[in-house]
KOLFIKE-843297 format. One line per 5 residues: number of its first residue (from 1); their letters; for each residue x, y, z of C-alpha. Coordinates in steps of 0.001 Angstrom, whole numbers. Each point is the difference from the previous one (the first is absolute). Layout:
// residues N
NUM = a = X Y Z; ...
END
This chain:
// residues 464
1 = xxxxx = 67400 192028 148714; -3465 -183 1931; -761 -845 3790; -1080 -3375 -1487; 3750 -552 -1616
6 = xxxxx = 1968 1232 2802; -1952 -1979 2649; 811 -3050 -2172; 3504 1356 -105; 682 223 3584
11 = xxxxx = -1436 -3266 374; 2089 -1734 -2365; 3047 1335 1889; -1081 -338 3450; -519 -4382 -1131
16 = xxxxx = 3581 419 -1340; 1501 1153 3179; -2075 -2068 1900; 1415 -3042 -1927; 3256 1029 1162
21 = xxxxx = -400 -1732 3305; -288 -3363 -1423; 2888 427 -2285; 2031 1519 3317; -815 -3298 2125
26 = xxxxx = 1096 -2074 -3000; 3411 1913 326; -83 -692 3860; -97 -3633 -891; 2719 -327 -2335
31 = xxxxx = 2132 1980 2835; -1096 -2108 2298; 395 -3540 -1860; 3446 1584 -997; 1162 113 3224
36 = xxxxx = -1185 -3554 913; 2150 -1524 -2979; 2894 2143 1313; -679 -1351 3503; -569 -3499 -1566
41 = xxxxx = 3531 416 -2167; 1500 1332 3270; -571 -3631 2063; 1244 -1749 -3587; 3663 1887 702
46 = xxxxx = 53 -422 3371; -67 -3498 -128; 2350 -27 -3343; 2122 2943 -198; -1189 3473 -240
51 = xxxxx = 2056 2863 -2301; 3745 -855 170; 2733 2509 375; 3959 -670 623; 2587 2453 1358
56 = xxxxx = 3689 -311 -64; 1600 -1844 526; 3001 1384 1866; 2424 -1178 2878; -506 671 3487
61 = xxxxx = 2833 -114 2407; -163 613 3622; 3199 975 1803; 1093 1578 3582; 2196 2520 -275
66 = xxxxx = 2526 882 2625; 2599 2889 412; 1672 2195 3387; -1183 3346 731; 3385 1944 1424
71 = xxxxx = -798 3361 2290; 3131 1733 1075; -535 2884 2451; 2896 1898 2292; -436 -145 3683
76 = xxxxx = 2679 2009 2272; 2382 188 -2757; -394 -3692 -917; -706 -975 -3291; -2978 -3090 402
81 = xxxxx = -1743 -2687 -2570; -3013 -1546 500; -957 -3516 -2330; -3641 -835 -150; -794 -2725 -2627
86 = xxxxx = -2887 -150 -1991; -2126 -2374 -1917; -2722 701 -2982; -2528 -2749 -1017; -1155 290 -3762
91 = xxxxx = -863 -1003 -3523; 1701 690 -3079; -1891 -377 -3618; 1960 -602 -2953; -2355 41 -3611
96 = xxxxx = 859 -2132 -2252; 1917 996 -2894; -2385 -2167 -3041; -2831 -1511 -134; -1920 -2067 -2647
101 = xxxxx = -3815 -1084 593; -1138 -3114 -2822; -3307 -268 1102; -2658 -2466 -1719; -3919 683 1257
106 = xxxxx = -2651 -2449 -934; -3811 1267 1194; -2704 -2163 401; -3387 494 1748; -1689 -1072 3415
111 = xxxxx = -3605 347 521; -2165 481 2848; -3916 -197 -292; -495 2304 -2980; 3383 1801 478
116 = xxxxx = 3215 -493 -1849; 3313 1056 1530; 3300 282 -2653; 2796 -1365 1440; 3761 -1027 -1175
121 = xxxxx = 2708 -2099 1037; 3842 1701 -1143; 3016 -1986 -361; 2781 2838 1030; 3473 -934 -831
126 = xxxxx = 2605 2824 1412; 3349 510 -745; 2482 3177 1398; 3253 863 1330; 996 1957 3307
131 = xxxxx = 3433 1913 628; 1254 -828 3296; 2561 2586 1033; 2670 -864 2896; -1700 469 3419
136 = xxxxx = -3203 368 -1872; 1194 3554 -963; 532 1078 3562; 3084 2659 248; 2958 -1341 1424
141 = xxxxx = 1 2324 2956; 1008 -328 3846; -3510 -1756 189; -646 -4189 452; -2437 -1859 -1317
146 = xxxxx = -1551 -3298 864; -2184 -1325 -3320; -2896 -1874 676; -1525 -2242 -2671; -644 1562 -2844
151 = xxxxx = -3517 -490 -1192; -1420 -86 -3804; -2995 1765 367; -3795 -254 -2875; -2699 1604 526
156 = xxxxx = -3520 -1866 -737; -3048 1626 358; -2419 -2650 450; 2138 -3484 1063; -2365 -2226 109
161 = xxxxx = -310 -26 -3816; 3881 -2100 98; -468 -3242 -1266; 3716 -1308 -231; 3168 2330 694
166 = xxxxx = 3623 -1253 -1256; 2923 394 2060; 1993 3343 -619; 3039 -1000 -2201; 2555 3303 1646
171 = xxxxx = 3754 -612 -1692; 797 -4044 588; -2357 -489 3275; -3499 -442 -100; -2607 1660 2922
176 = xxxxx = -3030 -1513 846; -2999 2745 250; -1765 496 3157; -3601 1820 637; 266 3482 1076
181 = xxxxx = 1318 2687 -1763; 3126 146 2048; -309 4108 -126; -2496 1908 2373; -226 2600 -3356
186 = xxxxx = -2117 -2999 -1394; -3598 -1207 1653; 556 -3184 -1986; 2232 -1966 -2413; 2954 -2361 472
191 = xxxxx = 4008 -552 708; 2625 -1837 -196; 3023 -70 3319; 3402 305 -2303; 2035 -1678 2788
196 = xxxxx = 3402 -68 -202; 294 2953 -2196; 3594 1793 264; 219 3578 477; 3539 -107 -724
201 = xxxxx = 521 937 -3927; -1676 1457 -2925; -1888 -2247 -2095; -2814 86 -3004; -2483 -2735 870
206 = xxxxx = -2596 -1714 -2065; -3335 -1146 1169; -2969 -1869 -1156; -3321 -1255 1321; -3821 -1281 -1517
211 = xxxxx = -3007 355 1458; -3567 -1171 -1186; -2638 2512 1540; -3945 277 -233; -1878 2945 -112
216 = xxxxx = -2901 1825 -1135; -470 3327 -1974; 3267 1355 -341; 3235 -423 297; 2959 2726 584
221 = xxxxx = 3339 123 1184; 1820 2897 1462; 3457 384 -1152; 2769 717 2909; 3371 -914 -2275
226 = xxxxx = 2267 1988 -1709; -1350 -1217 -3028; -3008 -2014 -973; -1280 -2455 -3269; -3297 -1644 682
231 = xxxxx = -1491 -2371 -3061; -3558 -901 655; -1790 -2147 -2137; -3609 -1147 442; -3080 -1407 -1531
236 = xxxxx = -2039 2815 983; -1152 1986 -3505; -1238 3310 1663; 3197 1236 2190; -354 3337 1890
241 = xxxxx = 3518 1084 374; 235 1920 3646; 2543 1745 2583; 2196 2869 -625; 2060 -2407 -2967
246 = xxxxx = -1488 -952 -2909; 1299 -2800 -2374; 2977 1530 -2258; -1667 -2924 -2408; -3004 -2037 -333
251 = xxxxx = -2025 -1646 -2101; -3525 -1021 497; -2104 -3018 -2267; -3097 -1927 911; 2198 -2933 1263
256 = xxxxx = 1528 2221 2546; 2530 2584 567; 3977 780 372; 1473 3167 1841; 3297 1093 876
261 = xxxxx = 1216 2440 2438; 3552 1473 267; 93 2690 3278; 3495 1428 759; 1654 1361 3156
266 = xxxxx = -1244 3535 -1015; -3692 -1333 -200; -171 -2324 2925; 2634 1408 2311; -289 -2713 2400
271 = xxxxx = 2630 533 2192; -920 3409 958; -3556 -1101 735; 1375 -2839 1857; 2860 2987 2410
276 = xxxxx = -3294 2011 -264; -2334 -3325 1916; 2975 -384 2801; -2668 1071 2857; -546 -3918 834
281 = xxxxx = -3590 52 -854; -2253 -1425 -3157; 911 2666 -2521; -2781 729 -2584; 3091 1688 -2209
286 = xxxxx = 1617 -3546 -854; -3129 -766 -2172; -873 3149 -1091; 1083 -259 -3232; -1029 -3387 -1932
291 = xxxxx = -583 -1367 -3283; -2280 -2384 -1516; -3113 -937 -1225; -3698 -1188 981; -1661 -3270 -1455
296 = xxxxx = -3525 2016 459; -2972 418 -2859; 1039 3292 -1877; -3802 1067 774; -2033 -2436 2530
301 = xxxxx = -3730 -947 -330; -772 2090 2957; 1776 3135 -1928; -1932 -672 -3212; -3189 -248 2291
306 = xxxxx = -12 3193 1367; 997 1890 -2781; -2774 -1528 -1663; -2270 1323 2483; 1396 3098 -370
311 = xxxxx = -2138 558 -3171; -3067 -1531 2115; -1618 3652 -130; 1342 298 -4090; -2307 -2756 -1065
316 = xxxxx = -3320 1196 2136; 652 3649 -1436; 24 -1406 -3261; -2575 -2049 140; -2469 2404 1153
321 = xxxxx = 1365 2907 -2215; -987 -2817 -2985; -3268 -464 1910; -1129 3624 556; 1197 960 -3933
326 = xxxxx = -2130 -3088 -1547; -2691 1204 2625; 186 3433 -1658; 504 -319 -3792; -2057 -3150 -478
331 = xxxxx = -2576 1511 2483; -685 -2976 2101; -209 -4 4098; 1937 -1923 1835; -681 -684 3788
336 = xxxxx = 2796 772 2698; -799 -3384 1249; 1461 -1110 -3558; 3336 2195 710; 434 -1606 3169
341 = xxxxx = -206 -3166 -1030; 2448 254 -2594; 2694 1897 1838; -685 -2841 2766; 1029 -2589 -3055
346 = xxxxx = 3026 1442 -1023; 942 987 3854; -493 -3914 588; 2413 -533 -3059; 2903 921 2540
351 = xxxxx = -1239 -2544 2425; -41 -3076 -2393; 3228 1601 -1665; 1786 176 3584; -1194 -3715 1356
356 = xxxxx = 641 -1909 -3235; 3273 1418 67; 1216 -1899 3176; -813 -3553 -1888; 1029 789 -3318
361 = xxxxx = 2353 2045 -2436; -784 3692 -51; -1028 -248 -3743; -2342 -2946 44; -1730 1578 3290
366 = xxxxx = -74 3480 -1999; -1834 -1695 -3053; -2426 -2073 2106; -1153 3119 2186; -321 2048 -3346
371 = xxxxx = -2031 -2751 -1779; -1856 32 3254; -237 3688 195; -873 587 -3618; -2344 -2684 -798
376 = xxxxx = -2018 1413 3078; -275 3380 -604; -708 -732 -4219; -3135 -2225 1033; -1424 2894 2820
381 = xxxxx = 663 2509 -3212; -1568 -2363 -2360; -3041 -517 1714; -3 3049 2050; 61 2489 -2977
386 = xxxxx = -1596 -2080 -2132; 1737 166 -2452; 2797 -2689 -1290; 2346 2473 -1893; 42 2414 2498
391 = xxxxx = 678 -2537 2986; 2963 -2044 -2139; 1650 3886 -853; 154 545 3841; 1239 -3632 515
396 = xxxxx = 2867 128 -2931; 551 3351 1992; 632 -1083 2944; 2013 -3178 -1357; 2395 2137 -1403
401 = xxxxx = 791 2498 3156; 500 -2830 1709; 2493 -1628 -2830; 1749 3824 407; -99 -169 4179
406 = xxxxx = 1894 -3339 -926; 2518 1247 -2473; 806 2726 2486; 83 -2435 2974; 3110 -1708 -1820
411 = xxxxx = 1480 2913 -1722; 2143 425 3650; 2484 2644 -1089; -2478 1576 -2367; -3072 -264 2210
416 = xxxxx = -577 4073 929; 815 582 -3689; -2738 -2284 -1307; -2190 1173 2371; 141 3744 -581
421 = xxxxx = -437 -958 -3916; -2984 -2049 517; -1925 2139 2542; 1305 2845 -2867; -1309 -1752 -2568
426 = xxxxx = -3643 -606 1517; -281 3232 811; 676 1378 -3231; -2531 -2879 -1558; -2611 1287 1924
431 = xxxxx = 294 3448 -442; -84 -442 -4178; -2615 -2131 335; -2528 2508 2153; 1925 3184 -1862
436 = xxxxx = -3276 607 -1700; -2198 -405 2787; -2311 2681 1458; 261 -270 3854; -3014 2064 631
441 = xxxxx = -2417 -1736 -2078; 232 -3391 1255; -1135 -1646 3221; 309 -3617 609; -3828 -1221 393
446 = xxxxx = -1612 -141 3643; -3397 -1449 782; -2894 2988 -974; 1843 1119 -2980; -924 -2131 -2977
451 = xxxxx = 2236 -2694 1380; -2557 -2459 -1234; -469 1227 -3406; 4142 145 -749; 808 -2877 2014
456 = xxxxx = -3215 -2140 -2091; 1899 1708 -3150; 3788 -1478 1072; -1169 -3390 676; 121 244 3899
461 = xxxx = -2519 -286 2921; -228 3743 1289; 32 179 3878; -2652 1631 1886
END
């Protein structure tokens, strides 16, 4: 390759990086307008519910414990007893021994300026039992106790997303629930005072309560029983099953989604976490573990944006590489000026691609910025070269990378896959199609070398 050749080379390449910068700010922007909808979907939950998360529940019951501390000692010969008594403030935490979760999730949408926010309002019913052991398990020892009132104790992440709250059905008595979550382990939820509650005999009690909650995003709950069923049910189609549990069943359709969860006292071990949280304090440990699932888009717009731009620099590359081989084989010179301007078009392609997408459906904003796109760059090739066949082949070109950058876009699981394959692929088409080619004996035309006569003979104005 001559002087002439590689200057035109290094040019080519230097444009290409160059047009980096404007595809780089165009990924800047989607960060940026990403973060505004987040901020934007942020003040939607805070003034409906944000991601929802229960704990427990469990029973709380304070008691003072008294008992005599005896000190004998022998002075002169004397044998001598000394009685202090003591008392002990506390908490005790009994887990419940079942728990079943039927929770119902309907999602719906909020919007703010251009912004959407995906929200849901559950309808929780829950049903359990609780073993209450004689002196709530205490050993019958020298010791006394006086029992405070025991305290049934559900932890709510976010509170304000409690529309209506039943009263706590525990044995024949029913508990009214009151703010707070009655534990200091918790930084929010809600209890219910069990007045009246006998410490006096064994007994198996049943319980049941409903609750209709409003959230956004997701919604969990961390499982502190012996043993625990949850049922959820929603209209949601795309579920995204998280937490250390996932559904032992499930079944997923375009009307929505069913999941069931079965976690046993091996899996959850909730009352050692709650022996382990006995400092007094909010314990992180209590919701730790949790199961459920978030009402979020499998892959959002702002995802599908920047991994579009991602292949920003794929498109100019390929573009010029086309540009610099027709330059070469058909002999005909084409200006930097002419590079630039089409690596600016299909840079700009992001742009349109990235603020159509905030008004409409990711697919109709991906065909109007590639009609846009391609229709631009077909009539510059058109007239630029010339020559009509030549400028609809690099349009039909270009229309069908970006029909693959689309297939790839949606092919989520399969995306790195498809990519490898088609960047594979265009490789391998390229080098077949150039395997004949002698490097050294062609130069792309510059002004001086009978650009005029081989541009005149290709059907283009020559430059100079």
């Amino acid at each position: 390759m001559n002087r002439a050749a590689f200057l035109k080379t290094s040019m080519i390449g230097a444009l290409a990086l160059l047009l980096l910068i404007p595809v780089a700010m165009i990924r800047d922007l989607i960060h940026e307008r990403q973060a505004r909808r987040n901020q934007a979907v942020g003040e939607i939950a805070l003034g409906w519910g944000g991601r929802q998360a229960f704990a427990g529940p469990y029973l709380v019951v304070p008691y003072e414990r008294f008992w005599t501390e005896v000190e004998r000692e022998v002075v002169d010969g004397i044998r001598k007893e000394r009685r202090t008594e003591r008392s002990r403030s506390s908490l005790l935490r009994l887990p419940v021994d079942t728990m079943d979760w039927s929770i119902g999730a309907a999602t719906g949408e909020k919007v703010r300026g251009i912004y959407r926010a995906r929200l849901y309002t559950a309808t929780i019913r829950a049903q359990g039992r609780i073993t209450l052991a004689a002196r709530f398990g205490m050993p019958d020892s020298a010791s006394r106790y006086r029992w405070g009132t025991p305290r049934f104790v559900v932890g709510v992440s976010d509170p304000r997303g409690i529309r209506s709250l039943s009263a706590l059905a525990f044995g024949n008595q029913k508990f009214d629930f009151a703010p707070g979550p009655g534990d200091s382990l918790f930084g929010s939820g809600m209890h219910a005072a069990l007045s009246g509650l006998a410490a006096s005999e064994s007994r198996t009690v049943a319980f049941s309560f409903s609750i209709e909650l409003a959230g956004s995003e997701a919604l969990a709950v961390a499982p502190l029983a012996r043993n625990t069923i949850v049922a959820l049910r929603s209209d949601w189609p795309h579920p995204s099953f998280q937490g250390v549990f996932l559904p032992v069943q499930h079944e997923a359709t375009r009307d929505g989604f069913v999941a069931r969860w079965q976690v046993s006292s091996f899996a959850a071990q909730g009352a050692e976490r709650l022996k382990a949280c006995e400092g007094g304090r909010e314990c992180a440990a209590l919701t730790a573990q949790e199961l459920g699932v978030s009402f979020i888009e499998p892959v959002s717009v702002y995802q599908q944006l920047e991994r579009a731009s991602k292949y920003g620099f794929l498109f100019i590359g390929l573009m010029f590489s086309a540009f610099f081989l027709f330059e070469l084989l058909r002999r005909l010179a084409i200006h930097p000026i002419q590079y630039l301007l089409v690596g600016l078009a299909l840079a700009m392609f992001f742009l349109l691609l990235t603020a159509l997408s905030e008004h409409v459906t990711f697919g109709i904003a991906y065909a109007i910025a590639t009609l846009a796109c391609v229709g631009l760059v077909t009539t510059y090739f058109v007239r630029a070269l010339r020559n009509k066949a030549a400028g609809l082949t690099f349009g039909g070109a270009l229309a069908l990378l970006y029909g693959a950058l689309y297939m790839l876009l949606k092919a989520e699981d399969y995306a790195l896959l498809a990519g490898a394959g088609l960047l594979f692929a265009l490789l391998a088409g390229v080098m077949i199609a150039t395997r004949r080619v002698d490097w050294y004996r062609l130069a792309p035309l510059v002004p001086g070398e009978g650009g005029a006569a081989a541009g005149a003979a290709a059907g283009a104005v020559p430059h100079g």
